[in-house]
C-alpha positions, 0 to 999 in steps of 0.5 A, spaced: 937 169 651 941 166 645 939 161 640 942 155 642 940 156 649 933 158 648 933 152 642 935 147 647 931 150 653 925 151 649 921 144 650 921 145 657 918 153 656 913 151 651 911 145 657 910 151 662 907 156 657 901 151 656 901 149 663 900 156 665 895 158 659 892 152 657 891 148 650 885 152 648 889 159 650 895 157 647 893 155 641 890 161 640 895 165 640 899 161 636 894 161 631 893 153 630 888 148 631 894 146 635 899 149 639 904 144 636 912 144 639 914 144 632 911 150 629 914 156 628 909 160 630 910 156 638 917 159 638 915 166 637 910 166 641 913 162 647 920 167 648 915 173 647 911 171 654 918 169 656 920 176 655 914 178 658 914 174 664 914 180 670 908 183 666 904 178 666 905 176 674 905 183 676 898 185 680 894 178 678 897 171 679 892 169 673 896 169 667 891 169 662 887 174 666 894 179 665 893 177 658 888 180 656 888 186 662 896 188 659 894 193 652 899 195 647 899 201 644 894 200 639 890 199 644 889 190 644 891 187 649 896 182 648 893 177 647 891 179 640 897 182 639 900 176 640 895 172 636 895 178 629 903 177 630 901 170 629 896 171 623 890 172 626 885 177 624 882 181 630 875 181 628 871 188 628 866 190 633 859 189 630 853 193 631 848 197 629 848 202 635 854 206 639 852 202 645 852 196 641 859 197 638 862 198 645 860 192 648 862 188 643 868 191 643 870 189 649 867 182 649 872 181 643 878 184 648 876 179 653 874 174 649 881 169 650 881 168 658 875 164 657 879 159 653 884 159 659 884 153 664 877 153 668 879 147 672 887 150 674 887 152 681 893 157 682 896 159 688 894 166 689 898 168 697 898 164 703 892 160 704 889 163 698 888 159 691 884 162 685 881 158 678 885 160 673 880 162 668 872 162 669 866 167 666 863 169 672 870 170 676 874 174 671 870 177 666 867 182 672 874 185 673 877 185 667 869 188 664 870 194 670 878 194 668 876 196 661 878 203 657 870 204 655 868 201 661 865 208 664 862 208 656 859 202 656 856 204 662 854 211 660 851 208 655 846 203 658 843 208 663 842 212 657 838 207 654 831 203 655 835 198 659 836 202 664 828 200 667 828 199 674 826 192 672 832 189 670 836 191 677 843 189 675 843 184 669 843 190 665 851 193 667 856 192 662 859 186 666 852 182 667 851 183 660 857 180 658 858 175 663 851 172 661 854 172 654 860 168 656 855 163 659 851 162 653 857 162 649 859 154 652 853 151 650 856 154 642 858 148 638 864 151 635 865 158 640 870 164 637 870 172 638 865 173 632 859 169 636 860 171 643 860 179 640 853 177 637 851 173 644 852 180 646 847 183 641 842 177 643 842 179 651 842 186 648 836 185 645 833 181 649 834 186 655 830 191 651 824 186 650 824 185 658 824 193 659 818 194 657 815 188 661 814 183 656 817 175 656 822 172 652 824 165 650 831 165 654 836 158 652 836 152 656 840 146 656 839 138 658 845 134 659 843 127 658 848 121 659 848 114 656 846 117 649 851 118 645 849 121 638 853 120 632 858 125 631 855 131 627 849 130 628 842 133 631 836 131 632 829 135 631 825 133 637 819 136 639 823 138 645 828 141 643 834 139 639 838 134 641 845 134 639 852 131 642 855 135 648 860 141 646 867 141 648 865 148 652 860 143 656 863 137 657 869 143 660 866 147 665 862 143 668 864 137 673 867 132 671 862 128 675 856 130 671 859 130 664 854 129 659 854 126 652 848 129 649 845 135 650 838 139 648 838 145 647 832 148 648 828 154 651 824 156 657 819 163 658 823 169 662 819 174 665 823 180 670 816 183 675 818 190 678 816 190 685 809 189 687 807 186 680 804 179 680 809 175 679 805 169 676 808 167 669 803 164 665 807 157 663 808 152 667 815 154 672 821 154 668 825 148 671 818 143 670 819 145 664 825 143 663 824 136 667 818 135 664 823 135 656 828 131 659 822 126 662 819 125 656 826 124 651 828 119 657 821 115 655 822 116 648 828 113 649 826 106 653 820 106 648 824 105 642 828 100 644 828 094 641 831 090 647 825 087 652 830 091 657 834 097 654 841 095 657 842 102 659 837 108 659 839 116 658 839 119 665 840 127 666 847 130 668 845 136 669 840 142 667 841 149 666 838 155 663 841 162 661 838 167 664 841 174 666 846 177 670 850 174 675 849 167 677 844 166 673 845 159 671 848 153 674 849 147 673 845 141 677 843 134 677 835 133 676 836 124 678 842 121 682 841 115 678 848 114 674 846 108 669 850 104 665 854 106 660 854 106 652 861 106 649 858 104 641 855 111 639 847 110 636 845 108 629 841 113 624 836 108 625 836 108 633 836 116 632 830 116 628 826 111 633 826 116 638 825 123 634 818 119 633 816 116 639 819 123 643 814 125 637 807 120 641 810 122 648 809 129 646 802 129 643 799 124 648 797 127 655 800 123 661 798 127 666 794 121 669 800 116 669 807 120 671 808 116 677 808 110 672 813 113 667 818 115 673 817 107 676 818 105 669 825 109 668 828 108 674 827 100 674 830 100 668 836 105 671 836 101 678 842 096 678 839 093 684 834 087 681 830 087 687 829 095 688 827 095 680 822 089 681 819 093 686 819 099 681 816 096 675 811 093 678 808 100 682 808 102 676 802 097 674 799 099 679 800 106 677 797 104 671 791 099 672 791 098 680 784 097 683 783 097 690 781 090 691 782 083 688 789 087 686 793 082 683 789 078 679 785 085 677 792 088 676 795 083 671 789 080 668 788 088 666 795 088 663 794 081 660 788 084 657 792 091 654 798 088 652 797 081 648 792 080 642 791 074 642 786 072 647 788 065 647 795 067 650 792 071 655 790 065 660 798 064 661 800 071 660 797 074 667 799 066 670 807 070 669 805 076 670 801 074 677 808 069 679 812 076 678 807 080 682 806 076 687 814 074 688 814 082 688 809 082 694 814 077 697 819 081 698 816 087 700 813 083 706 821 081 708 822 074 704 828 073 701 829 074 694 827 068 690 832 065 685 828 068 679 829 074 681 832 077 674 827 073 671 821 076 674 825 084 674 826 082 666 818 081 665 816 086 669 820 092 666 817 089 659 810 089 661 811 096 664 815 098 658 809 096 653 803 097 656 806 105 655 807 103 647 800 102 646 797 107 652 801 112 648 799 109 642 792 105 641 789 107 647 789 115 649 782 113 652 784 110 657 789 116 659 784 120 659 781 116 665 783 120 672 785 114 675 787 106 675 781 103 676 777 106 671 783 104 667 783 097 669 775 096 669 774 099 661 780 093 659 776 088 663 769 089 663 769 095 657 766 100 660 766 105 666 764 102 673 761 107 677 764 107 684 766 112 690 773 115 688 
């Protein structure tokens, strides 16, 4: 192809190569943070694949597939030879043993399809499509297809993580594949991290060989809570973080996150016939009891009466071992408003002390109360969050007769400090409970419907504050009567439960 003709043509080459392989891909192998038109290193790299274009359709319609299967005669794949013409560096395996050595080998042969596009669906035959790029699709074949992939595996029987216990999560492809999963939650990912997530899972896996449990990595999505860039926060659940761009890639659009916890939960392999019961509360409780607990931390630091949008959870996910050993899913279908401005330092500081007061009070005995008050606050239907919030006084300090007045004047008692502004505090807090009782009997909502909501939510909301605060005796009582009786009459009544 000549000069002016491929100067002339190459816009257009250059828009096709970044459709075929992705920004992230093609910045790569150009070696720039962006792979611009008006670099020189984009031309060259442009016309080498042009030149090259039968190699790469040839056996896998995946175009970065092909470029990492195809291997030069030093023994790179193109991909890195394209990228070292470009200079970049290859980086060296890592490791402190052979096995070590050839599995990071291959994780660093490989490492460029998992920058191609994840959402691109390429027609592969009639009738047949397949995603451009994905770690649980393309890795396998690429693992399996790989020089030192009958190395790698001798070298894995011949270990201790060939124990029958670990099945088939300790293959070449599974370790590696679990890698590239836990590399998406990398905030700054590259081929030098992937290769230690390698070593991690390695080391790992010996761990659980020998029958023992480990702290695997697991992830909280959470929307509606933008962090400041850079930031991250200690909480006693993990830490809080703003989502990668890997995260916010490979999961669906749908449940997109801005703030993600990254934190651990227990991982145990049973061989068959052993008890299986773990000695921790199951791993995804766990998880939906910390993400629980950030969300509630959230609403309690809130300086609004109302927080005008609370955190919901995207998505959960923890990274086990194998092959589809993680997934992303929805722990609330709730979706609530929106947050464009990111939090203030002092905001931020504000939930990393009440995640602190959450953490150390026991809620056993008022989690209906916690999850009412939540989703009142997320509900976007003024009826349905009343009806919630006020479930979530009768969580708290409901009795079984004289309801209502026993039930707000046990919140008027809690929540004001001033005895003589209790009288008109259980008035409005008995006008909103019994506009709630009207509703649930069929009357049509009253045009004070917000008002009512609004009080509600925030008398839910600081009953919590001080419970968690002030009052842990009270969360000790196993049940919302005695609960109610301590407020009024200061002690205990004794009665049939």
């Amino acid at each position: 192809m000549s000069e002016s003709v491929w100067t002339s043509e190459f816009q257009g080459a250059f828009e096709h190569c970044r459709y075929l392989l992705g920004d992230e891909l093609l910045a790569f192998l150009v070696n720039a943070p962006e792979a611009l038109a008006s670099d020189p290193r984009a031309g060259r790299t442009v016309r080498k694949l042009a030149a090259s274009f039968d190699l790469l359709e040839r056996e896998d319609p995946r175009i970065p597939v092909a470029l990492v299967r195809t291997r030069q005669a030093d023994g790179l794949p193109v991909a890195w030879g394209i990228r070292r013409a470009n200079g970049g560096a290859v980086p060296a395996p890592r490791g402190s043993n052979e096995l070590e050595l050839v599995l990071t080998r291959i994780a660093r042969d490989v490492y460029p399809v998992l920058l191609g596009p994840s959402d691109e669906m390429i027609v592969a035959g009639p009738g047949l499509t397949l995603p451009a790029a994905d770690a649980t699709i393309s890795l396998d074949q690429l693992v399996e297809s790989h020089p030192e992939r009958q190395r790698a595996a001798e070298l894995v029987a011949a270990s201790a993580l060939a124990a029958e216990r670990l099945s088939d999560a300790a293959t070449p492809s599974a370790i590696i594949a679990t890698a590239a999963r836990r590399l998406r939650h990398v905030e700054r990912p590259d081929a030098a991290p992937f290769m230690e997530l390698v070593i991690e899972v390695l080391d790992q896996l010996r761990v659980l060989a020998e029958g023992n449990q480990i702290q695997v990595p697991a992830f909280v999505g959470f929307t509606a809570l933008p962090l400041l860039p850079e930031s991250h926060l200690t909480l006693p659940q993990g830490v809080l973080r703003a989502s990668t761009k890997s995260e916010r890639r490979f999961v669906p659009f749908a449940l997109q996150a801005e703030a993600v916890l990254s934190t651990t939960v227990a991982y145990q392999i049973f061989a068959p016939g052993e008890d299986a019961a773990l000695p921790h509360a199951d791993g995804q409780m766990a998880l939906n009891q910390r993400a629980r607990e950030v969300i509630l931390a959230a609403a309690l630091s809130s300086n609004e009466g109302v927080p005008r949008s609370s955190p919901s959870v995207a998505w959960v996910v923890s990274q086990g071992f194998g092959h589809g050993s993680s997934s992303y899913r929805p722990l609330y279908p709730e979706r609530p408003p929106g947050r464009t401005e990111p939090m203030t330092g002092d905001e931020m500081e504000a939930i990393k002390r009440w995640a602190g007061h959450v953490t150390r009070a026991d809620l056993a005995h008022v989690e209906i109360a916690i999850d009412r008050t939540l989703r009142a606050i997320w509900e976007t239907d003024w009826t349905d969050s009343l009806i919630d919030a006020v479930i979530a006084w009768e969580n708290l300090v409901g009795t079984r007769s004289e309801t209502a007045y026993r039930v707000t004047a046990a919140l008027a008692v809690l929540c004001q400090d001033d005895p003589e502004k209790r009288i008109a505090t259980r008035k409005d807090l008995g006008s909103a409970y019994n506009a709630r009782s009207r509703l649930v009997h069929g009357d049509r909502a009253p045009a004070d419907l917000h008002q009512h909501r609004e009080l509600a939510i925030q008398t839910a909301l600081e009953a919590l504050r001080r419970l968690i605060t002030e009052r842990q005796d009270l969360l000790a009582l196993s049940n919302s009567s005695k609960r109610a009786d301590r407020l009024l009459l200061g002690v205990e009544v004794n009665q049939r439960e």
